[in-house]
N, C-alpha and C positions, 0 to 999 in steps of 0.2 A: 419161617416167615413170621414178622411180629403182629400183634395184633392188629396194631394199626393199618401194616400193607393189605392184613387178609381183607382187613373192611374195608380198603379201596376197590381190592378186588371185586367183593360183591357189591359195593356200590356203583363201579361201572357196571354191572351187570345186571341191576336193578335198572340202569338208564335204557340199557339195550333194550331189554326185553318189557319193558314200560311198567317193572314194578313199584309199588309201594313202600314195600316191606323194610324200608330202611331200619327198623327197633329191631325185625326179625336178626338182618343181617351186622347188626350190632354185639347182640347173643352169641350167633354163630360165630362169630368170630375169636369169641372168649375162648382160655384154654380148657382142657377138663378139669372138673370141680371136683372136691371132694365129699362124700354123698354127706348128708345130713345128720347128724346123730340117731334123730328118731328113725330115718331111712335104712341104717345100715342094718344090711342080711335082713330086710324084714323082706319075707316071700308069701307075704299075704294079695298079692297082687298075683292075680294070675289073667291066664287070657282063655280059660276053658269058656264057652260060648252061657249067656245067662244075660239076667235084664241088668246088666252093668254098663258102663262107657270108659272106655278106655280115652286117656288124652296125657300131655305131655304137663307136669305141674313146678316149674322155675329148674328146668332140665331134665325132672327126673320120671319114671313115667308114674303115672296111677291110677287108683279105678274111682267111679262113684256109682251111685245105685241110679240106675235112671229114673226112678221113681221119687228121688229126690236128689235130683243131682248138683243140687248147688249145699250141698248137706256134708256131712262128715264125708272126708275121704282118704283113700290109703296109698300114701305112698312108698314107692319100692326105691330100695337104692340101685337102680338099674338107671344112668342117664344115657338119655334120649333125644334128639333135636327134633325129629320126625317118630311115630311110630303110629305102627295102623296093625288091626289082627282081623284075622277070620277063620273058622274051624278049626280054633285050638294053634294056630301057624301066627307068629308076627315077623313083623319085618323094623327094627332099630338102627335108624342113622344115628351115631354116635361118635364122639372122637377116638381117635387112637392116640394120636398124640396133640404137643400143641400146636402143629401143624396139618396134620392128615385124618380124615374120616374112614369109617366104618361101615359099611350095609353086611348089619348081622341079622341072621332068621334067626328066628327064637321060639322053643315049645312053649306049649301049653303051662310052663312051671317058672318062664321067662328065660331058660335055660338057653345056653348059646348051641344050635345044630351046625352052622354055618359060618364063617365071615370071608366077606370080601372087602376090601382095600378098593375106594373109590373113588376118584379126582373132587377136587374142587369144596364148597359146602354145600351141605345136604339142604335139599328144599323141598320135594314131593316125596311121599313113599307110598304104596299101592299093595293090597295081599289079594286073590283072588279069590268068591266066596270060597271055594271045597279047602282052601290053605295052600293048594299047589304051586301057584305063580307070585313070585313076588316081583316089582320093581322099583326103583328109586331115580328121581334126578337131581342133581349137583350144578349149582355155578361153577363155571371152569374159567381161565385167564390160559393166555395165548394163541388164539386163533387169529392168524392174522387178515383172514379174508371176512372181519369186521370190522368196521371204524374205530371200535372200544378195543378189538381185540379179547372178548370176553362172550360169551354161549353158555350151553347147559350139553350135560351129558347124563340119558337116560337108560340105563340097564335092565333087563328081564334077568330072572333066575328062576329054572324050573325044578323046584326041592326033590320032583322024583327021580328024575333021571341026571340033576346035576350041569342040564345042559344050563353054560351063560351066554346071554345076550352083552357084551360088555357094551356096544353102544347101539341105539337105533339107528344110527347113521351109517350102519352097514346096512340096512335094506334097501333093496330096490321101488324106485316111487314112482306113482304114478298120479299123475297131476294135471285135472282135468281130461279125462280119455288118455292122456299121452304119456312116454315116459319121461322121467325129469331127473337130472344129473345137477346137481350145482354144490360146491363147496360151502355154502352158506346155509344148508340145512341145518335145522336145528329140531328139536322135539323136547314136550316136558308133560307130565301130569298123564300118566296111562292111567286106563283102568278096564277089567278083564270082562269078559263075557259069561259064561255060564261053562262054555265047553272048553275052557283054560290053552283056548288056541288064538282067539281074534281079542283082540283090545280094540279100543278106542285111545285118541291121544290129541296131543295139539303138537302140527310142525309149524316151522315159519321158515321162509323162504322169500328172498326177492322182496322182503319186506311186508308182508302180505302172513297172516296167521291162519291158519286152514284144522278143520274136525280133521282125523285122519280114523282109517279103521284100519286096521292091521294084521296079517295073519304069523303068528309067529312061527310056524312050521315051513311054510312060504316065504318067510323073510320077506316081504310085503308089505306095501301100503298105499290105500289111495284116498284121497280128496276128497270130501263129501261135501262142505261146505264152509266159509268165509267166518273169521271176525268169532269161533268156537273156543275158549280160553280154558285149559285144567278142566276136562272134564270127568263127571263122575256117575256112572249107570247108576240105576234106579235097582232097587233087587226083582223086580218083575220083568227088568230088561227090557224095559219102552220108552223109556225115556232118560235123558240127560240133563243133569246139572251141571254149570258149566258158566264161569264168569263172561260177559259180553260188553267187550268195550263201549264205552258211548261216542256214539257216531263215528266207531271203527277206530279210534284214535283213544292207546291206552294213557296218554297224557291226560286225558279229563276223567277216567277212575271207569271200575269193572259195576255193570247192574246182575248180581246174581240171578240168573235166568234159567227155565227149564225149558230144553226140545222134545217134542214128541218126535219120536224118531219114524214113525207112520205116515203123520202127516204131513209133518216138517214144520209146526206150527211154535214157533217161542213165546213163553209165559214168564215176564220178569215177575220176581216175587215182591213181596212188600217190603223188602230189603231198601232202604233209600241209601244207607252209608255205601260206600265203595267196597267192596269184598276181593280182594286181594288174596285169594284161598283156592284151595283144591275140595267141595264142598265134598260132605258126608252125608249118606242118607241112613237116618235113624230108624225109617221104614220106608212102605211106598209113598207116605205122604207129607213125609217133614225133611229139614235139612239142615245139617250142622253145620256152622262155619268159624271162623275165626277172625275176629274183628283186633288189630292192636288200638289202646287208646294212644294221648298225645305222647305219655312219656312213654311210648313203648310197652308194658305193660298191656298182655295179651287176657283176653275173655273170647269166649266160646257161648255163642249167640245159636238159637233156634228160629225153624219161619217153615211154614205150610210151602208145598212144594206147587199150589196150584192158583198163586197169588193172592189168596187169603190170608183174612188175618193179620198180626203183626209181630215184631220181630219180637222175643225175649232175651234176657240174659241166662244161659243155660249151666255153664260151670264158671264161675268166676278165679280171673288167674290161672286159666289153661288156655291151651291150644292144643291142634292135632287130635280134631276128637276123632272115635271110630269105637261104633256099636260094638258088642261083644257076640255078634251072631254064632 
């Protein structure tokens, strides 16, 4: 497929699913590169857990110190579209060729443990804290029981036992008290719980975008609540961050918001741009996102998780940020 069709691809699929990200899916679309002078074999990048920030730097991945993170940084020639890590475990959407993608696990050293062969182009990826559980979702083209004929396909991989989840859309749903069958399920943006069995995630259906929580042992999932977009747990496990259409309608752009998963109580933060991201939480009280400007050209923005405060510029010219815990 030429570059061109592939960016139509995700450009209907941006329509669908009421994204943004058109600069993203411009990127994605490109072949693989060839790494950088300074990049090649440089394996100073690692993902062993320390006050560093892992994010994606003009494809390829890198670190910075979070203690100054818009400051010197190192990049690897490992490229990367998506990449996110936790206890020493990553997870890299990358091309294989100039048509097909990658979801490789990766040690602690960037080293390849895993690869799976993944439809579509890569747009979320997810590690779970202990490094156990990885997932990824993809725009995919061909579903005909859409107007665009275009969806997402989100995968689990569990690194200890090898078991794959190839798509959520083999679980069984349950949607509002009841059970729910429909070919237009869709699901994107997981993220794990603590006991590397229940996520949370976002399905759409019927037109209609719903929280989901999921058990993966159960092949499961049920509804929690309306209009929840990519969300992303809190390390304390209370709360959710999570883009929130305005006035339910992704047409008029996402207010990056936090759920109290207790009360049920949402806190949009002091974010006013539209955040079109699957957020990152740097601890319990902050949140990484990724902001592209007009020509595409992505920065990685910071903002208090309890609507204080105001937003900053956190790594300039990255995206895909994810702590080093």
């Amino acid at each position: 497929m030429s570059t061109r069709a592939k960016l139509g691809v995700v450009a209907a699929s941006v329509v669908l699913l009421g994204s943004g990200a058109v600069g993203y899916a411009a990127i994605a679309a490109e072949p693989p590169r060839t790494p950088p002078p300074a990049a090649a074999g440089d394996q100073a990048v690692t993902l062993t857990p320390g006050p560093r920030l892992l994010a994606v730097t003009d494809r390829y991945v890198s670190s910075v110190s979070i203690a100054d993170p818009a400051g010197p940084r190192t990049v690897s020639g490992l490229e990367c579209l998506r990449v996110y890590a936790a206890a020493g475990t990553g997870v890299c959407l990358k091309p294989e060729t100039a048509w097909s993608y990658q979801a490789v696990v990766l040690d602690a050293a960037l080293r390849e443990k895993r690869t799976l062969s993944v439809p579509g182009l890569p747009n979320r990826a997810r590690v779970s804290a202990s490094g156990r559980m990885v997932s990824w979702t993809t725009f995919v083209g061909g579903d005909s029981y859409t107007a665009s004929g275009f969806s997402t396909r989100t995968g689990i991989l569990d690194t200890v036992t090898g078991t794959t989840v190839t798509s959520l859309e083999e679980f069984a749903v349950t949607l509002d008290g009841r059970a729910h069958r429909s070919p237009d399920v869709n699901y994107w943006g997981v993220t794990f719980t603590a006991d590397d069995n229940r996520f949370y995630a976002t399905m759409s259906t019927g037109g209609k975008r719903y929280l989901v929580r999921g058990d993966v042992a159960a092949r499961t999932v049920e509804t929690l609540r309306e209009n929840v977009e990519c969300p992303s747990l809190s390390p304390d496990g209370t709360r959710i961050a999570f883009k929130q259409a305005i006035d339910a309608d992704p047409k008029r752009g996402w207010r990056l918001s936090v759920l109290d998963l207790s009360s049920g109580r949402i806190t949009a933060t002091a974010e006013q741009t539209s955040v079109d991201d699957q957020a990152a939480w740097l601890d319990d009280a902050t949140l990484a996102y990724t902001l592209r400007q007009s020509d595409g050209r992505p920065d990685v923005f910071a903002v208090p998780a309890d609507g204080s405060g105001t937003p900053k510029l956190l790594i300039p010219g990255a995206e895909s940020p994810s702590p080093l815990t």
